[in-house]
FITIKE-52654 format. One record per residue: residue number from 1; residue in three letters; x, z, y of N, C-alpha, C in turn. Coordinates in nm, 4 decimals. Layout:
<atoms>
   seq   type        n.X        n.Z        n.Y       ca.X       ca.Z       ca.Y        c.X        c.Z        c.Y
   NUM    ALA          X          Z          Y          X          Z          Y          X          Z          Y
...
</atoms>
This chain:
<atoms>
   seq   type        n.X        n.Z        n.Y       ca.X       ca.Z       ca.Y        c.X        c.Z        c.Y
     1    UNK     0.3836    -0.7924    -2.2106     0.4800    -0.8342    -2.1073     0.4722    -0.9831    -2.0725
     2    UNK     0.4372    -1.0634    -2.1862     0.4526    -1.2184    -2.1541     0.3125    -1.2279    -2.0514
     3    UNK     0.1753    -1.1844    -2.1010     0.0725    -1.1819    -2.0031     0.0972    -1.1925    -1.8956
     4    UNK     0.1511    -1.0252    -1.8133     0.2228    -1.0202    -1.7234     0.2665    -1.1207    -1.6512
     5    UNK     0.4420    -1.1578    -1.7029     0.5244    -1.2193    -1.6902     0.4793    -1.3990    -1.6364
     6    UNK     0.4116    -1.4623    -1.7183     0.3362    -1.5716    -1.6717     0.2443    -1.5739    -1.5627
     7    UNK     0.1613    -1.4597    -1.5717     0.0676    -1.4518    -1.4307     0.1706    -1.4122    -1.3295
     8    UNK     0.1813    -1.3516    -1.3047     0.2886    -1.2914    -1.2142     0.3802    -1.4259    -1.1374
     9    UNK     0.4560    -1.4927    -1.2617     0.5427    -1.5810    -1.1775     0.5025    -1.7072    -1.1524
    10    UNK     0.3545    -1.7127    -1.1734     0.2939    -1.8376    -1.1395     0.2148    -1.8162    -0.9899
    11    UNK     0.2037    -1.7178    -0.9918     0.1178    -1.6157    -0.8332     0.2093    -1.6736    -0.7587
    12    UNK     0.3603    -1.5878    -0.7715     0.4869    -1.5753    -0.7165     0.5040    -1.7419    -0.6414
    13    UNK     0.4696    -1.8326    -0.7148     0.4917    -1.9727    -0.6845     0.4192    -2.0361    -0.5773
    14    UNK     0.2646    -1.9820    -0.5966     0.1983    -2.0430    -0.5293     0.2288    -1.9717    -0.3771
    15    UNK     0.2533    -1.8633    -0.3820     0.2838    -1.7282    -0.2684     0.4125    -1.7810    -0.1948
    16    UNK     0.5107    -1.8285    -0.2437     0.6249    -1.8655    -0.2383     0.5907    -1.9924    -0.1440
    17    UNK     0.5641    -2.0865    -0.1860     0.5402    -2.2433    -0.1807     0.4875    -2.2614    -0.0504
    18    UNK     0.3490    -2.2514    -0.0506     0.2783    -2.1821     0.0769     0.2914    -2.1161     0.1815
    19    UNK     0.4120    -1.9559     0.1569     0.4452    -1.9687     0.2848     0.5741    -2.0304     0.3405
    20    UNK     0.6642    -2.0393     0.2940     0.7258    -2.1398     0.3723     0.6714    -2.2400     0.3925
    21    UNK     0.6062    -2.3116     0.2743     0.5211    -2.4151     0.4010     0.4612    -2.4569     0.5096
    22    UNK     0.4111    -2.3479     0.5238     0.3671    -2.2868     0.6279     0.4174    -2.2764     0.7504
    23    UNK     0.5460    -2.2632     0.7294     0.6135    -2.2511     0.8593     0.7016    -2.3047     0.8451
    24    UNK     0.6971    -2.4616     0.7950     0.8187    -2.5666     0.7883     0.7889    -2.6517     0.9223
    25    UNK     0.7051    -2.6345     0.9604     0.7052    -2.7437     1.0854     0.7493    -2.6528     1.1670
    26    UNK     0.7365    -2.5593     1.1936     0.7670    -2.4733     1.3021     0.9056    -2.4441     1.3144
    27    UNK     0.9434    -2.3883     1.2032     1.1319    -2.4034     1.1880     1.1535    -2.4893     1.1933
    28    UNK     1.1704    -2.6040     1.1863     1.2256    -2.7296     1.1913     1.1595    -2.8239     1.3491
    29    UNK     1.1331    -2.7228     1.4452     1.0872    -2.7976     1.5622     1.1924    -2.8291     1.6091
    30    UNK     1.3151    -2.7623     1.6408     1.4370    -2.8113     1.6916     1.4853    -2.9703     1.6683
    31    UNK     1.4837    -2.9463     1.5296     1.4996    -3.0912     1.4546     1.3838    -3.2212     1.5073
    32    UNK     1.2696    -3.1781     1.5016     1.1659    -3.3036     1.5659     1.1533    -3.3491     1.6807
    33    UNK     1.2467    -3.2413     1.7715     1.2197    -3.2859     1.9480     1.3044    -3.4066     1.9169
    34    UNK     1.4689    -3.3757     1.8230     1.5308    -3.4526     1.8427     1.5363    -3.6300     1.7834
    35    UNK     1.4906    -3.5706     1.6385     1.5062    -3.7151     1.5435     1.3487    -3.7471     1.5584
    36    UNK     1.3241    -3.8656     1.4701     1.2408    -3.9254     1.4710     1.1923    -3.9557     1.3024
    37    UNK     1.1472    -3.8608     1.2446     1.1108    -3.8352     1.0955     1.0093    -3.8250     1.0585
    38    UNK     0.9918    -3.8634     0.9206     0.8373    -3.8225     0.8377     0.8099    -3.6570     0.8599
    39    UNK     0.7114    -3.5959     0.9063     0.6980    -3.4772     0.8983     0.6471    -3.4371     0.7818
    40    UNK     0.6126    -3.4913     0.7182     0.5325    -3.4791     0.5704     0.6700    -3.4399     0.4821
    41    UNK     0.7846    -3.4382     0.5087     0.9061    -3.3766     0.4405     0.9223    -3.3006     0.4271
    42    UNK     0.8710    -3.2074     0.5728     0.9226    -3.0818     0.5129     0.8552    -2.9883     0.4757
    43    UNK     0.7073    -2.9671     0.4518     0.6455    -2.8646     0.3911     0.6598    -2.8689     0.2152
    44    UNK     0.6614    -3.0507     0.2365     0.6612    -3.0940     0.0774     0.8186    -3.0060     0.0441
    45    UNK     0.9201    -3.0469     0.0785     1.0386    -2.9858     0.0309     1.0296    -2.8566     0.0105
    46    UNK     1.0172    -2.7338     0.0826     0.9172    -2.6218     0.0957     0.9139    -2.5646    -0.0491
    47    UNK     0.7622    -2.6420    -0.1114     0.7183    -2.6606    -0.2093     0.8323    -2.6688    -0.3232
    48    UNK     0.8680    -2.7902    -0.3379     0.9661    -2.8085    -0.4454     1.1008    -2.7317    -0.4538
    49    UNK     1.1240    -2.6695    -0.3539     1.1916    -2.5586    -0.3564     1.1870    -2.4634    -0.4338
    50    UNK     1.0379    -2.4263    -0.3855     0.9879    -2.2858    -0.4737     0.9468    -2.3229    -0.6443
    51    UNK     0.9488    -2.4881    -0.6701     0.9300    -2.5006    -0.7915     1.0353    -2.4625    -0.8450
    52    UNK     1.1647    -2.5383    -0.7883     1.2758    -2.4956    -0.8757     1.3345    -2.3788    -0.9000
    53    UNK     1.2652    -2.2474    -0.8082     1.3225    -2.1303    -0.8160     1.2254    -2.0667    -0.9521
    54    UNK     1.0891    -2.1350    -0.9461     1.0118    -2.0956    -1.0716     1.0645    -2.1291    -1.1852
    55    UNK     1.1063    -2.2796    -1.2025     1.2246    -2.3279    -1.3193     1.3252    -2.1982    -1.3625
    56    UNK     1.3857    -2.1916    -1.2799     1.4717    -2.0292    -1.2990     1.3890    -1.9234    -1.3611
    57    UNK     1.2851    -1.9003    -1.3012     1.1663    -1.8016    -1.3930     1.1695    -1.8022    -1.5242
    58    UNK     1.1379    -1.9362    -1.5309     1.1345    -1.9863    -1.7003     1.2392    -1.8893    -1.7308
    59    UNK     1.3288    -1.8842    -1.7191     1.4307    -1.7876    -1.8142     1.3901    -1.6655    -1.8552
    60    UNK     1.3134    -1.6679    -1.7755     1.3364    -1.4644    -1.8335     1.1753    -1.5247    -1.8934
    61    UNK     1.1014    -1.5892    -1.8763     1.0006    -1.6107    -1.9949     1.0310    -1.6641    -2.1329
    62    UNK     1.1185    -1.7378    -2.1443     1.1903    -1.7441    -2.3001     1.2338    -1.6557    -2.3224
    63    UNK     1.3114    -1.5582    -2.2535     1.3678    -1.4222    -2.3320     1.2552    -1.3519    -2.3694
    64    UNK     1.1621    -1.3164    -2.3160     1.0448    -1.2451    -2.3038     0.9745    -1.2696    -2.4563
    65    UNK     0.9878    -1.4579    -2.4617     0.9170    -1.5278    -2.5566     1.0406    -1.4776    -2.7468
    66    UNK     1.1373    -1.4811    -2.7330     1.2351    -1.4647    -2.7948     1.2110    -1.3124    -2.8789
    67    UNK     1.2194    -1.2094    -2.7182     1.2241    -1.0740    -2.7850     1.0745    -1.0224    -2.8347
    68    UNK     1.0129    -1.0703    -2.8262     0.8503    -1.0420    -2.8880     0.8232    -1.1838    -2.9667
    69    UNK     0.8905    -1.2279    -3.0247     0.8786    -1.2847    -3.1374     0.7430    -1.3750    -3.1180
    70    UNK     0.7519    -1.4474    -2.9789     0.6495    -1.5439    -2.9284     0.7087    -1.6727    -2.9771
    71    UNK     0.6643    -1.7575    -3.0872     0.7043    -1.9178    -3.1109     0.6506    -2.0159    -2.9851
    72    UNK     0.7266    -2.1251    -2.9822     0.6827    -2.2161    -2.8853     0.6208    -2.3406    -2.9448
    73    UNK     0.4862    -2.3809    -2.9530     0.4434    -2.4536    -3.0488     0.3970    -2.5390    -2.9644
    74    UNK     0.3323    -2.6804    -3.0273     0.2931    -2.8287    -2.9425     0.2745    -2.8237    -2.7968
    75    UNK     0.1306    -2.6736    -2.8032     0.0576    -2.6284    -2.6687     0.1760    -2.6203    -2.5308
    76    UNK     0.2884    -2.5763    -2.5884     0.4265    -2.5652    -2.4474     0.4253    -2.7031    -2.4110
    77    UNK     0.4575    -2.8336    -2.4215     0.4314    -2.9699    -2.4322     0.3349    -2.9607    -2.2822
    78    UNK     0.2061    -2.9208    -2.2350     0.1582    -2.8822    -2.2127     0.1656    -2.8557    -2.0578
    79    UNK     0.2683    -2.7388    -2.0505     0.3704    -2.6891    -1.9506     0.3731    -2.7472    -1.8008
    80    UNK     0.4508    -2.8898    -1.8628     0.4330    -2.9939    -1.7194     0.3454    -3.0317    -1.6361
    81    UNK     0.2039    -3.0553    -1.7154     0.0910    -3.0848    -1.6632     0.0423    -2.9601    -1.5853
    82    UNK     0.0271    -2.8721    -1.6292     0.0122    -2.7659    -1.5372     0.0728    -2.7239    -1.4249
    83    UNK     0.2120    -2.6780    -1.4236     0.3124    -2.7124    -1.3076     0.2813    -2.8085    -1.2166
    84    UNK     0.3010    -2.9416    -1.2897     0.2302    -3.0810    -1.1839     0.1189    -3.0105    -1.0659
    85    UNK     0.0122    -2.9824    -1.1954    -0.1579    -2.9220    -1.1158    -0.1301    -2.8905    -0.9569
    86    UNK    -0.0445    -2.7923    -1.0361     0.0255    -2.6663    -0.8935     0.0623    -2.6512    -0.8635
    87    UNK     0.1230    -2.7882    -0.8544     0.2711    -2.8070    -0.7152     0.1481    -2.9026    -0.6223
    88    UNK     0.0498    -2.9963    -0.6850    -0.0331    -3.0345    -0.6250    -0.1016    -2.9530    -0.5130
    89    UNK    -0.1639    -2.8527    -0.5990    -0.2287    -2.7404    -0.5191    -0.1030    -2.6830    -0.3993
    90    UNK    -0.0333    -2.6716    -0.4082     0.0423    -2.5863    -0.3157     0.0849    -2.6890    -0.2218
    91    UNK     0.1166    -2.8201    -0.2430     0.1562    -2.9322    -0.1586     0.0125    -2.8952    -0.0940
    92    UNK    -0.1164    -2.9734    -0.1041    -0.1935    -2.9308    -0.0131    -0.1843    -2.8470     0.1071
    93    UNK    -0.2310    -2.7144    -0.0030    -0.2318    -2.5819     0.0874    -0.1396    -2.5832     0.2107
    94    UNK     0.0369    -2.5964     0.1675     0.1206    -2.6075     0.2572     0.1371    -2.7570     0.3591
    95    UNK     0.0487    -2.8090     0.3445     0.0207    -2.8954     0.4464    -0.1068    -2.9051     0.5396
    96    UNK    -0.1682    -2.8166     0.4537    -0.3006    -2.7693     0.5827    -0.2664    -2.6597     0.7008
    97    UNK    -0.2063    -2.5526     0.5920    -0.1707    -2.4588     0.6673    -0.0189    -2.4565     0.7789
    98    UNK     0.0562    -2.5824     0.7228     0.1896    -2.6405     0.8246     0.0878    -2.6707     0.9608
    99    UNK     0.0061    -2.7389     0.9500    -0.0652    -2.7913     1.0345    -0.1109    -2.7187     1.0962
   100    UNK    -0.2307    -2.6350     1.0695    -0.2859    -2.4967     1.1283    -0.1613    -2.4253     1.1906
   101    UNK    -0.0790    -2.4250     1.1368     0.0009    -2.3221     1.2170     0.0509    -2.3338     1.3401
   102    UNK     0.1102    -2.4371     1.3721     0.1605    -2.5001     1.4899     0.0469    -2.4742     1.6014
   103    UNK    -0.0622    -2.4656     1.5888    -0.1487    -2.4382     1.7426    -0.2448    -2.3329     1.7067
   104    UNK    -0.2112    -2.2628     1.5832    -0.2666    -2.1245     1.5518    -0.1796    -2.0078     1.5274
   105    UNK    -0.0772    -1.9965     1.5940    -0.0012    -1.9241     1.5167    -0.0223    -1.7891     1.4632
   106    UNK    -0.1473    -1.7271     1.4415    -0.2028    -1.6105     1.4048    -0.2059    -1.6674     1.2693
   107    UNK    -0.2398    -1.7671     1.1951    -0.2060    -1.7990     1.0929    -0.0847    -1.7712     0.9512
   108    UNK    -0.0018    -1.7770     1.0387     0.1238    -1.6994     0.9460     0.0931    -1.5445     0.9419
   109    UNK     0.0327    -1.4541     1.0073     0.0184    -1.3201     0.9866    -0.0953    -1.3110     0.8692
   110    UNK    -0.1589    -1.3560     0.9051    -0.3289    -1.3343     0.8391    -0.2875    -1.4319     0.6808
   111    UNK    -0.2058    -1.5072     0.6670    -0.1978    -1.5589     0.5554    -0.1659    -1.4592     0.4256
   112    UNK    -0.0596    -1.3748     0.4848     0.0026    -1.2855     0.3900    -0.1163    -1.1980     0.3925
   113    UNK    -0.2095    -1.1367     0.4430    -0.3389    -1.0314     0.4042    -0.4256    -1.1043     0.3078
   114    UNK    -0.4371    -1.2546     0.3125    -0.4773    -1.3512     0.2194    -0.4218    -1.3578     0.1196
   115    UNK    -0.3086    -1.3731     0.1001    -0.2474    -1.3962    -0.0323    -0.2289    -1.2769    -0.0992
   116    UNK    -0.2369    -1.1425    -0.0572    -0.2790    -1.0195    -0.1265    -0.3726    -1.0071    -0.1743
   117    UNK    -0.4605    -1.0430    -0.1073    -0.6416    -0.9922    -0.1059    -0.6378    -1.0820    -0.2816
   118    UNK    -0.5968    -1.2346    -0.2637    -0.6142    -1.3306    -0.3381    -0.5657    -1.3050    -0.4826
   119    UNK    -0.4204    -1.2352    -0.4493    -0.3475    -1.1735    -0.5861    -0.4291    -1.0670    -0.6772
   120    UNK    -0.5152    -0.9602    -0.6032    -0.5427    -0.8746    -0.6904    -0.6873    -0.9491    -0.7088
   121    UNK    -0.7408    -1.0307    -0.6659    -0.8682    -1.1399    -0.7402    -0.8729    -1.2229    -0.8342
   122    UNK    -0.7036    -1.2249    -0.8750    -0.6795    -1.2847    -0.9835    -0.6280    -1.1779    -1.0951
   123    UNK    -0.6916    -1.2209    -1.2198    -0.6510    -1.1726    -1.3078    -0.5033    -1.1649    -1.3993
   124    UNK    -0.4075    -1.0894    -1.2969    -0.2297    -1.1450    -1.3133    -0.2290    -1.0463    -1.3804
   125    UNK    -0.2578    -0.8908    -1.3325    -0.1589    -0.7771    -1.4327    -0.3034    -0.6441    -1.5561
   126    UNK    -0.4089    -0.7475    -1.4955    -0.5375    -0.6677    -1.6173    -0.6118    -0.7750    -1.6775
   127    UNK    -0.6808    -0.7493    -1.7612    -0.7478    -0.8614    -1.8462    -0.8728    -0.9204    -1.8254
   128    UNK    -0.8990    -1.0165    -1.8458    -0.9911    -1.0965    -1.7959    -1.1076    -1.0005    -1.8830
   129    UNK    -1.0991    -0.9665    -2.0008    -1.2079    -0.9363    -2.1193    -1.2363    -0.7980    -2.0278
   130    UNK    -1.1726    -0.7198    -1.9745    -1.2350    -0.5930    -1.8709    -1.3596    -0.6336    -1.7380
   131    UNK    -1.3334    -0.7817    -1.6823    -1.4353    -0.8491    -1.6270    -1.6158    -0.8615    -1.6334
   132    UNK    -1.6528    -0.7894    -1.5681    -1.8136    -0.8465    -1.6108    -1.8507    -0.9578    -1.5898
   133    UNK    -1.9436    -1.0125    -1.6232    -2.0008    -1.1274    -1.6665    -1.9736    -1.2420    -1.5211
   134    UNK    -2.0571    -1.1353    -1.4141    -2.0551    -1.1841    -1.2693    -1.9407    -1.2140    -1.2054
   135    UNK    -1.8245    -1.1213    -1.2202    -1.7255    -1.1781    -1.1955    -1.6272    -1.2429    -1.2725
   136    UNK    -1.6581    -1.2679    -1.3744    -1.6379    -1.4052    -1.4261    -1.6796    -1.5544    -1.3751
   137    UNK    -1.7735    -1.5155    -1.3739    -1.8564    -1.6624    -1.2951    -1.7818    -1.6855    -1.1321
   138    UNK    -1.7701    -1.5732    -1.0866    -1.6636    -1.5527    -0.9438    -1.5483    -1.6608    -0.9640
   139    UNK    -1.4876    -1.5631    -1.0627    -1.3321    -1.6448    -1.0973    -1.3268    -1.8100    -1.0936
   140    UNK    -1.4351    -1.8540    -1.1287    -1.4285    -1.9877    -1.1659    -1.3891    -2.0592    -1.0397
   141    UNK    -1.4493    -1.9655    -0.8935    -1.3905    -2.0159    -0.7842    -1.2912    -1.9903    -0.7617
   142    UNK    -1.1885    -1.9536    -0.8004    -1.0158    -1.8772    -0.7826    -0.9649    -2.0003    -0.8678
   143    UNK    -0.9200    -2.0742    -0.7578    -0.8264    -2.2134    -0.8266    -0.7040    -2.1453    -0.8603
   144    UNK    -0.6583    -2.0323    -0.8490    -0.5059    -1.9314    -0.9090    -0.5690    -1.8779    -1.0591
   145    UNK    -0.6714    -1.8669    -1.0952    -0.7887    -1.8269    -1.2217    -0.7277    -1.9676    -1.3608
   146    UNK    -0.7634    -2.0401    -1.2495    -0.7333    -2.1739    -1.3730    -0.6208    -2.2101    -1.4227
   147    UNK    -0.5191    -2.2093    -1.2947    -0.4095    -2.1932    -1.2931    -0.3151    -2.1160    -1.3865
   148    UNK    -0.2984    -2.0233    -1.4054    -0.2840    -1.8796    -1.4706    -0.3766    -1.8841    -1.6207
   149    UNK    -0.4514    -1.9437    -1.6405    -0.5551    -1.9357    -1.7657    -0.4573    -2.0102    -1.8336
   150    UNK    -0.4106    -2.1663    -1.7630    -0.3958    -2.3146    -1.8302    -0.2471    -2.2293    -1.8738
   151    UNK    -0.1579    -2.1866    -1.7775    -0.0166    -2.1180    -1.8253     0.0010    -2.0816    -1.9755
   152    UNK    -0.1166    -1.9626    -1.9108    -0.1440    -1.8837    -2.0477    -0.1587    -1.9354    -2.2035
   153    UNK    -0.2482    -1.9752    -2.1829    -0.3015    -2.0731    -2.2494    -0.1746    -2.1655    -2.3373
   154    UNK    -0.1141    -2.2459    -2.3151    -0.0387    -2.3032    -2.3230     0.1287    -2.2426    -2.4132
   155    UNK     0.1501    -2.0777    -2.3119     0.2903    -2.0566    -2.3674     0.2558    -1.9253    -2.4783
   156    UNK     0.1296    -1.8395    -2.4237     0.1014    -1.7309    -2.5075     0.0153    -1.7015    -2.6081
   157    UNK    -0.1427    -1.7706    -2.5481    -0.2296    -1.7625    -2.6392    -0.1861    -1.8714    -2.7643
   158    UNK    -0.1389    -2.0098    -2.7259    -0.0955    -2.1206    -2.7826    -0.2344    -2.1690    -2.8502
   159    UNK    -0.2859    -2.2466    -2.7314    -0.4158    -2.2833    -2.8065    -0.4160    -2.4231    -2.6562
   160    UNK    -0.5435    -2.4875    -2.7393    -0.5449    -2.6151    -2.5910    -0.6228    -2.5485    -2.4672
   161    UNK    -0.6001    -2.5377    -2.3443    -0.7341    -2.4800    -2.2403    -0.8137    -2.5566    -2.2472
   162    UNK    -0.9236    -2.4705    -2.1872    -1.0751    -2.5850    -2.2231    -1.0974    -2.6329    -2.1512
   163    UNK    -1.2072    -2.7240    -2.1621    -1.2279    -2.8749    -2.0874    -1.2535    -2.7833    -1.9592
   164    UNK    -1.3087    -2.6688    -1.8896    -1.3664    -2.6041    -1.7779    -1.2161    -2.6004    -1.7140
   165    UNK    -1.0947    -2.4955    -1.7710    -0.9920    -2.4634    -1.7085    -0.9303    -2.5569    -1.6691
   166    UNK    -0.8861    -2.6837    -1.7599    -0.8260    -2.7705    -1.6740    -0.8838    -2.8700    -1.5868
   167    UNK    -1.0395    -2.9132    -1.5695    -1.1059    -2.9544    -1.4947    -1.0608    -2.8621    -1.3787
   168    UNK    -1.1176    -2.7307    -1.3521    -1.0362    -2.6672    -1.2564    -0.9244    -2.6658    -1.1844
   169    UNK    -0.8611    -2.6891    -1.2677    -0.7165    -2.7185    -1.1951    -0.6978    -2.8608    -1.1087
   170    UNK    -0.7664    -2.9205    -1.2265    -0.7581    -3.0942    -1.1760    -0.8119    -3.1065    -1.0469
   171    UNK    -0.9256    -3.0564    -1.0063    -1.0295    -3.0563    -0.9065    -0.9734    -2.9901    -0.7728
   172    UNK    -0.9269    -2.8804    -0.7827    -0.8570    -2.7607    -0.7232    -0.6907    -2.8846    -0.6347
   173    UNK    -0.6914    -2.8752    -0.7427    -0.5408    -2.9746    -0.7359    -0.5403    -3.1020    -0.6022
   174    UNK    -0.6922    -3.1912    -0.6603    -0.7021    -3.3148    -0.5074    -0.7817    -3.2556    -0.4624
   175    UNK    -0.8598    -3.1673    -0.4596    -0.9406    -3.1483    -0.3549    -0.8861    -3.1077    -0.2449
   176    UNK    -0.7893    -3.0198    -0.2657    -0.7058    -2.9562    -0.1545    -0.6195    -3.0521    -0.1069
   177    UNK    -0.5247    -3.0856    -0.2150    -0.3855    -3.2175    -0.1482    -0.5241    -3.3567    -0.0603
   178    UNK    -0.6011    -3.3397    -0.0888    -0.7018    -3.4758     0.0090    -0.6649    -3.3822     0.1429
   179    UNK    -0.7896    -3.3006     0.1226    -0.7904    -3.2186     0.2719    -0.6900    -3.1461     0.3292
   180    UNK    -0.5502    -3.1269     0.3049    -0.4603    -3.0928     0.3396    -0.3425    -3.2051     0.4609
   181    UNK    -0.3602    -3.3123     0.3414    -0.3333    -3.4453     0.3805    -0.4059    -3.5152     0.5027
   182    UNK    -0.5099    -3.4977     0.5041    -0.6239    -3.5364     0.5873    -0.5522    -3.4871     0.7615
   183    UNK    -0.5875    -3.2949     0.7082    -0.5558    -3.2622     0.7888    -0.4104    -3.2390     0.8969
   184    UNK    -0.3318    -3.2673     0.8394    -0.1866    -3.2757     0.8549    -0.2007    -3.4363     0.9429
   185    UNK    -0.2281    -3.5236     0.8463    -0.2130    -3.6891     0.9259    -0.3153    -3.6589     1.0768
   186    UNK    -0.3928    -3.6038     1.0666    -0.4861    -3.5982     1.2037    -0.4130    -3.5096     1.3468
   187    UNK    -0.3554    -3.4374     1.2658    -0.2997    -3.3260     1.3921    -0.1384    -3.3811     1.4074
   188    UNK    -0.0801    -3.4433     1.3318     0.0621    -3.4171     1.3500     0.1034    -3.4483     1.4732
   189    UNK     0.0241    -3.6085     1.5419     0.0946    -3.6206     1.6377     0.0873    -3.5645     1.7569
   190    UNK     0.0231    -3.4334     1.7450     0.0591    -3.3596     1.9023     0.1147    -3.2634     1.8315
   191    UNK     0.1894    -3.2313     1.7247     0.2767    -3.1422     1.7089     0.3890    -3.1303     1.8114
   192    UNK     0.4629    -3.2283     1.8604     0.5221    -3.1932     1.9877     0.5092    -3.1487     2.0828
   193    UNK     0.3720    -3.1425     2.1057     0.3222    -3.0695     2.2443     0.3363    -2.9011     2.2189
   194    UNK     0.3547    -2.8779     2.0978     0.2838    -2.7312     2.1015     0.4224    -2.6467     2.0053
   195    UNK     0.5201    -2.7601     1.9641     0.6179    -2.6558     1.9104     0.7388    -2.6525     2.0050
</atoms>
């Protein structure tokens, strides 16, 4: 259940985060004809939203941890840095795709067939050790892979992730918040024209 339970509500986050981000510029066009604001507020808020609803998660993963007689040892310590990773990652994402959306709006449909497709490519509710070799080597491109490993890692297996998984994350993490950022500062200012 804890397996589960960790993959699952770390998916849930990134799934979460992303799409409202996604469509924070767009809801909030009313608001931009009028004031004169950082737009970079509101996908980020978005985001930290859905962190704190994951914070809430945490609960039913200590019970989880409690009733199966899971200890919480140094490796939980741990915890933050990962979270950090992937609020990184999702700040990105939800600022590429805030951006994209506003003069793509086919974007918000096709995202959710993405973030399905993406969920069952990650290893959330079967085991990585059922994996062949090849798609293992796959996974390594699934920045939700590393993500979900480092969790793991951390509250269940209770061991350190290895230098590969959290490189992953790390990498995953600016590579995206660069090009997200990038792309957001380049397009924003004809966001008025088009919302």
């Amino acid at each position: 259940p804890l397996y589960l339970i960790l993959g699952n509500t770390a998916f849930q986050l990134m799934s979460d985060a992303t799409t409202m981000g996604m469509r924070s510029i767009i809801d909030a066009s009313s608001l931009l004809k009028k004031v004169r604001i950082n737009r970079l507020v509101f996908p980020v808020q978005k985001v930290l939203f859905a962190v704190v609803n994951y914070a809430f998660s945490l609960i039913a993963v200590a019970v989880v941890m409690v009733v199966f007689q899971i200890p919480l040892t140094v490796y939980a310590l741990l915890m933050p840095v990962a979270l950090l990773l992937l609020t990184l990652f999702c700040v990105g994402i939800s600022l590429l795709l805030s951006a994209l959306a506003v003069f793509f709006r086919d974007i918000i449909h096709l995202w959710s067939v993405v973030v399905t497709a993406w969920m069952y490519g990650t290893p959330l509710f079967y085991s990585v050790n059922i994996m062949s070799p090849w798609m293992l080597q796959v996974e390594r491109f699934n920045p939700m892979y590393h993500y979900v490993t480092f969790i793991r890692d951390c509250l269940l297996f209770q061991q350190l992730p290895s230098r590969g998984t959290v490189m992953g994350c790390v990498v995953a993490a600016f590579v995206v918040l660069i090009v997200g950022y990038a792309v957001f500062r380049r397009l924003e200012k004809r966001f008025i024209l088009f919302i």
